[in-house]
C-alpha positions in Angstrom: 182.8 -95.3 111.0 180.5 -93.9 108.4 178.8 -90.5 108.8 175.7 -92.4 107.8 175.2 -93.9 111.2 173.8 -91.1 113.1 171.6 -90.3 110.5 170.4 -93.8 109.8 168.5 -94.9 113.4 165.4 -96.1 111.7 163.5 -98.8 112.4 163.7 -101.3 109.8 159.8 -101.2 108.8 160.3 -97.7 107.9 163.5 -98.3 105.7 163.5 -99.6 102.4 166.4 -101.5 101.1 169.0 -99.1 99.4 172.6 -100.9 98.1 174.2 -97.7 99.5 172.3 -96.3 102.6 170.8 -99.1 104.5 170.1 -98.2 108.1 172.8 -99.6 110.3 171.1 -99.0 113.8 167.6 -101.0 113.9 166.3 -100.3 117.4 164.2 -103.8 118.9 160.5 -103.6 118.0 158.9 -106.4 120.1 159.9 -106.1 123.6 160.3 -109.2 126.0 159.2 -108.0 129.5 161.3 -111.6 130.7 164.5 -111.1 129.2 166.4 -107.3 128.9 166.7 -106.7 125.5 170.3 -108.2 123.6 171.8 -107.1 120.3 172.7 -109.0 117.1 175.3 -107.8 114.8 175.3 -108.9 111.5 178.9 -108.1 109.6 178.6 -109.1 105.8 180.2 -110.6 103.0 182.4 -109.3 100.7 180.1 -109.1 97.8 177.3 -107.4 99.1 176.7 -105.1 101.3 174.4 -104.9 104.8 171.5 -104.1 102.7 172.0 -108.5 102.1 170.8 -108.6 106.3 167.4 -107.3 106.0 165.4 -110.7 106.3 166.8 -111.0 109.2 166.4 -107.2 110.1 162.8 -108.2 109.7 162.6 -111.2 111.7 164.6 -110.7 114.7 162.0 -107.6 115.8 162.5 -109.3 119.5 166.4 -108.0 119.1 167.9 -104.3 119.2 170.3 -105.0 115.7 173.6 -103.5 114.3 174.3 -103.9 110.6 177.5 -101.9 110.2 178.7 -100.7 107.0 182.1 -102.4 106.4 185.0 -100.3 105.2 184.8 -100.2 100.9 181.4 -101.3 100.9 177.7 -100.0 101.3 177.5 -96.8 102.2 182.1 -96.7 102.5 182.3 -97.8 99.2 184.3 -94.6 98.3 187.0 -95.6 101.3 189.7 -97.5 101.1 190.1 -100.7 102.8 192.7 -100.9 105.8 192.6 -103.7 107.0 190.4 -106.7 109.1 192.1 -105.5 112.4 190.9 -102.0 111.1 187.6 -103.3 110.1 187.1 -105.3 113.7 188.2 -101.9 115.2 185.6 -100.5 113.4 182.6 -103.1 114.9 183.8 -102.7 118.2 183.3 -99.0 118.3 179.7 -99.3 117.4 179.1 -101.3 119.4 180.7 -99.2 122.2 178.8 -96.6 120.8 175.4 -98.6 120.7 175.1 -100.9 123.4 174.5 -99.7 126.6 174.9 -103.4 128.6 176.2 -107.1 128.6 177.5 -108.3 125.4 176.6 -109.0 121.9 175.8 -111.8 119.8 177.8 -111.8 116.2 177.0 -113.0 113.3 179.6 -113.3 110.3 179.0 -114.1 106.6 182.3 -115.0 104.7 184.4 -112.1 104.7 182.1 -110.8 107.3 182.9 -114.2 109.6 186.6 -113.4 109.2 185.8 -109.9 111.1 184.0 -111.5 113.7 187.0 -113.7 114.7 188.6 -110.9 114.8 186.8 -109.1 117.4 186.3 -111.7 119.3 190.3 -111.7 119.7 190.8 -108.4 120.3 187.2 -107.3 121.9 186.2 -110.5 123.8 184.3 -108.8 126.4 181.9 -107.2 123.9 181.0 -110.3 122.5 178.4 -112.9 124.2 178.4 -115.7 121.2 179.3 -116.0 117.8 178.1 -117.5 114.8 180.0 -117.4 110.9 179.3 -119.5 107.8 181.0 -119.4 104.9 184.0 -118.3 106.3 187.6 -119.7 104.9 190.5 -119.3 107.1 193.2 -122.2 105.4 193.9 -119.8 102.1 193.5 -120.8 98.6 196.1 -122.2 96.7 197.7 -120.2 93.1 194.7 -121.3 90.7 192.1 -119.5 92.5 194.0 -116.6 93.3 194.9 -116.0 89.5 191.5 -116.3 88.6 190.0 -113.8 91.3 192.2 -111.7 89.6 191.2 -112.2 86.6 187.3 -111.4 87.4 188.4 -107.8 88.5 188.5 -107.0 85.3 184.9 -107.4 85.4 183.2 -105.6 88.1 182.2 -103.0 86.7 180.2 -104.6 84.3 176.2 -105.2 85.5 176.2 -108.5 83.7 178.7 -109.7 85.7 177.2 -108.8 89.0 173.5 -110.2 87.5 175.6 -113.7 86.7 176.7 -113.9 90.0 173.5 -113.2 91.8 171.9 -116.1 90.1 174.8 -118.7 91.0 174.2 -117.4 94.9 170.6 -118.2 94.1 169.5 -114.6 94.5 166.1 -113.7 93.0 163.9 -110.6 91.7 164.9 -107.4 94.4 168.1 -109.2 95.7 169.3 -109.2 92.2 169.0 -105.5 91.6 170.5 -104.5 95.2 173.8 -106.6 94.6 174.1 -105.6 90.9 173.4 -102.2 92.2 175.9 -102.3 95.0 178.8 -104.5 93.0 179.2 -101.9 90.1 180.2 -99.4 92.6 183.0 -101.5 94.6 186.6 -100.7 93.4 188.9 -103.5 92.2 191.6 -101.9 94.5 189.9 -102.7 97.3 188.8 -105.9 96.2 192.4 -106.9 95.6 193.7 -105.4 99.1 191.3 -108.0 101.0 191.9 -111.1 98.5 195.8 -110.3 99.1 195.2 -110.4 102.9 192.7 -113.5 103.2 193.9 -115.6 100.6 196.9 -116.6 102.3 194.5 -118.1 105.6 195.4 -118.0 109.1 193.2 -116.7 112.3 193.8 -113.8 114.4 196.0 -113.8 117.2 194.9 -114.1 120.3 191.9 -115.8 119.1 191.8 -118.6 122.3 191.6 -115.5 124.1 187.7 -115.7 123.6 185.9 -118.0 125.8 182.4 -118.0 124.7 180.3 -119.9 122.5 181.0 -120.2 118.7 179.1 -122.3 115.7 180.7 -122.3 112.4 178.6 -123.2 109.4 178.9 -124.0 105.8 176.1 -124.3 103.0 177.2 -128.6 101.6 177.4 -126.2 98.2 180.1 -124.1 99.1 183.6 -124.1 97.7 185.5 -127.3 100.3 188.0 -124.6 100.8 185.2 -123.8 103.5 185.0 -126.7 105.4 188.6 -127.8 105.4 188.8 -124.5 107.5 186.9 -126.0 110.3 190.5 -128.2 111.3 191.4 -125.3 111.8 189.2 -123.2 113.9 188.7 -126.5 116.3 192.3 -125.9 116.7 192.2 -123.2 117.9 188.8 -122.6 119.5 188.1 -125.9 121.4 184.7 -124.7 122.4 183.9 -124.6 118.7 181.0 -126.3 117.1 180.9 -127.0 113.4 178.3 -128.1 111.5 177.1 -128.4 107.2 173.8 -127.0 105.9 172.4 -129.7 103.7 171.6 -128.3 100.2 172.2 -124.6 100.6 174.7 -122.2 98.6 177.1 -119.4 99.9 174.6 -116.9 100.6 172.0 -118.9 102.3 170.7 -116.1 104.5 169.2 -115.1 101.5 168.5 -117.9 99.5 166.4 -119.4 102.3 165.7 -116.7 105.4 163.3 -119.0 106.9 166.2 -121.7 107.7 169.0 -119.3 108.2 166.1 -117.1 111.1 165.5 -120.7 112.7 168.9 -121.5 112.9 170.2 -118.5 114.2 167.4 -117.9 117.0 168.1 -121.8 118.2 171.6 -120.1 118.4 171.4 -117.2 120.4 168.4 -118.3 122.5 169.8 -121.2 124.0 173.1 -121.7 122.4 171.1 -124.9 120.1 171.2 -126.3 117.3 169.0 -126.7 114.7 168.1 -130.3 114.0 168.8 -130.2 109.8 172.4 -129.3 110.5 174.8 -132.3 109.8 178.2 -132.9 111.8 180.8 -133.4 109.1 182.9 -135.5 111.1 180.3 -137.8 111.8 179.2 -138.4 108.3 182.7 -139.2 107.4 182.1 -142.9 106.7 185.2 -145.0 108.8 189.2 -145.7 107.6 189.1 -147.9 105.4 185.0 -148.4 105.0 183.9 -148.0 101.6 181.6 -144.2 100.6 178.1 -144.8 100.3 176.8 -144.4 96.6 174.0 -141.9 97.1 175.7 -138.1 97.8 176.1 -137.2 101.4 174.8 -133.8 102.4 177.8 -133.0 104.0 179.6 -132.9 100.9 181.1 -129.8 99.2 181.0 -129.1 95.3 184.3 -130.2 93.6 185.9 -127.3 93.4 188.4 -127.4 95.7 190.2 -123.8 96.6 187.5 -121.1 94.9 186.8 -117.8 97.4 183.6 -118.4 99.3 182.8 -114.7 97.7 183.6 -115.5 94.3 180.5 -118.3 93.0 181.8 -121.0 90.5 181.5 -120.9 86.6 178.3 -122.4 84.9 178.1 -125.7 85.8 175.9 -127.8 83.5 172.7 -129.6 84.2 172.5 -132.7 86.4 172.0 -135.6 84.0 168.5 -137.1 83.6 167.5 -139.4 86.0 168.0 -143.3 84.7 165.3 -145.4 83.9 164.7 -148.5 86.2 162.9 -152.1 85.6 159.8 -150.3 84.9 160.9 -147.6 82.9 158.5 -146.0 80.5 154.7 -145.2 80.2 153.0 -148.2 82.1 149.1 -148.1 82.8 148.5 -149.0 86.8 145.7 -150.3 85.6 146.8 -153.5 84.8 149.8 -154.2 87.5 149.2 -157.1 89.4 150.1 -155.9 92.7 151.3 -159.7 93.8 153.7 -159.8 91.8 155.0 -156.7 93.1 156.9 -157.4 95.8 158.4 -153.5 96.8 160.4 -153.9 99.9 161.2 -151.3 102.2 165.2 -150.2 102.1 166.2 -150.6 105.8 167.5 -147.0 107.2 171.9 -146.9 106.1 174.5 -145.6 108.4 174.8 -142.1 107.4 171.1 -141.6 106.5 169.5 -138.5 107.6 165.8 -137.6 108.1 164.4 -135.4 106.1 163.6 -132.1 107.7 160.8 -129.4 106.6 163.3 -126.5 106.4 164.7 -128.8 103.4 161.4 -128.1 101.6 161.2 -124.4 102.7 158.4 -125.3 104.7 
């Protein structure tokens, strides 16, 4: 555990964001007088650090909250890494430390995700419910290992770190926290957790855990992600997996408002949020022929990328065609009878569209 923690039991209204010393004990601010108060532990991804939690520090003031420091990042960043069974160790004890009563609910990112699967197998009775996204556990085949190993070569380069903030759709202060943070992670602990994820597989004893689990992924992840979820409904039958139309790896930050609303229709009734799509039923029948228009359940092409590690440039979508009535037309003088605009009936498939698409 980091020396930090006993130093760092500050509210999070009193603590600015730091890449290196963000609070990791965030005592409950808004007390429920019908409910005793629970705990959310956020564990995050292995680009960033738990600085990436804090608009969700913010939100859930209702919660007592545990952002812990994983081993080689944040505040560890000097320490080597040991190990996810280490690393779930690690969670466990603070929350042996910090949690007085009843269990927890987790909450994964990526790397992060992996951890939590972890504790649930070997610390089921601290944990109440868990939630990951973004979290491969099938391994990622020669390419994508080669080329991961290639961008260590680059971390300690700010440019680098800047380019991948923008293709996880990080803006203004996010930017500068993971450029901050990403300079100072080692390459030989980067390497020590890509040789022990990319191969895949799930912890043992993981069907030891009973309790509720939702596994996300953004539709613009890596499909490395959601071919993992075979896998987890293997071997968590209680699993429930669902796709996040339209958002990117790091979607807590690229849109807190959906992420918050998901998450509290999690752990406050073990619900789900109505913009998240099931990917097996938008799989369109054997044999049935794949709508034209994209399906939000859909992952980008690349097939077998890290969920940490965001794809190259990709180039502009192409402009839109012009239809029948292509170019600058005056309204003025359409005669609206002899247009006969129909409306399209609603397709198998079809989804509604939500305000969290819009941000609103």
């Amino acid at each position: 555990m980091t020396a930090a923690k006993d130093q760092n039991k500050t509210p999070a209204s009193d603590a600015s964001r730091d890449a290196t010393d963000y609070p990791e004990v965030h005592p409950g601010r808004h007390h429920d007088a019908q409910r005793s108060m629970q705990t959310l532990v956020f564990l995050h991804g292995g680009n960033v650090g738990n600085w990436s939690w804090d608009p969700q520090v913010l939100a859930f003031g209702d919660y007592n909250i545990l952002t812990l420091h994983l081993p080689a990042f944040g505040a560890r960043f000097e320490e080597a890494w040991e190990g996810l069974e280490s690393a779930a160790d690690d969670v466990a004890a603070l929350i042996a430390d910090e949690v007085s009563e009843g269990g927890v609910h987790l909450v994964g990112m990526s790397l992060g995700g992996v951890i939590a699967l972890h504790v649930a197998a070997r610390h089921p009775e601290l944990v109440d419910s868990v939630m990951i996204t973004g979290t491969p556990v099938t391994g990622v085949g020669q390419a994508a290992r080669a080329f991961q190993r290639m961008q260590l070569k680059l971390i300690g380069s700010e440019w680098y770190w800047r380019f991948q903030a923008g293709a996880y759709g990080m803006v203004d202060d996010e930017r500068e926290l993971f450029t901050e943070h990403g300079v100072k992670l080692k390459a030989e602990n980067l390497r020590a957790i890509m040789d022990e994820m990319d191969p895949g597989g799930l912890p043992e004893k993981l069907d030891s855990y009973q309790g509720p689990v939702l596994a996300l992924v953004g539709a613009k992840e890596p499909k490395v992600v959601q071919k993992s979820f075979e896998a987890l409904r293997a071997k968590l039958p209680q699993v429930i997996t669902r796709v996040v139309p339209g958002m990117h790896h790091q979607w807590n930050i690229e849109n807190p408002i959906l992420f918050n609303s998901v998450l509290r229709k999690w752990i406050s009734e073990e619900g789900l949020h109505q913009i998240l799509v099931d990917p097996q039923a938008a799989k369109p029948a054997r044999g049935a022929k794949a709508a034209p228009a994209e399906q939000p359940s859909e992952a980008p092409e690349s097939e077998d990328r890290d969920a940490d590690l965001p794809a190259p440039p990709v180039q502009e979508a192409e402009a839109k065609k012009s239809g029948k009535l292509g170019g600058k037309i005056d309204p003025r003088k359409l005669d609206p009878k002899k247009l006969a605009f129909k409306k399209k009936a609603p397709q198998k498939g079809d989804h509604p569209e939500s305000a969290a698409d819009t941000g609103k």
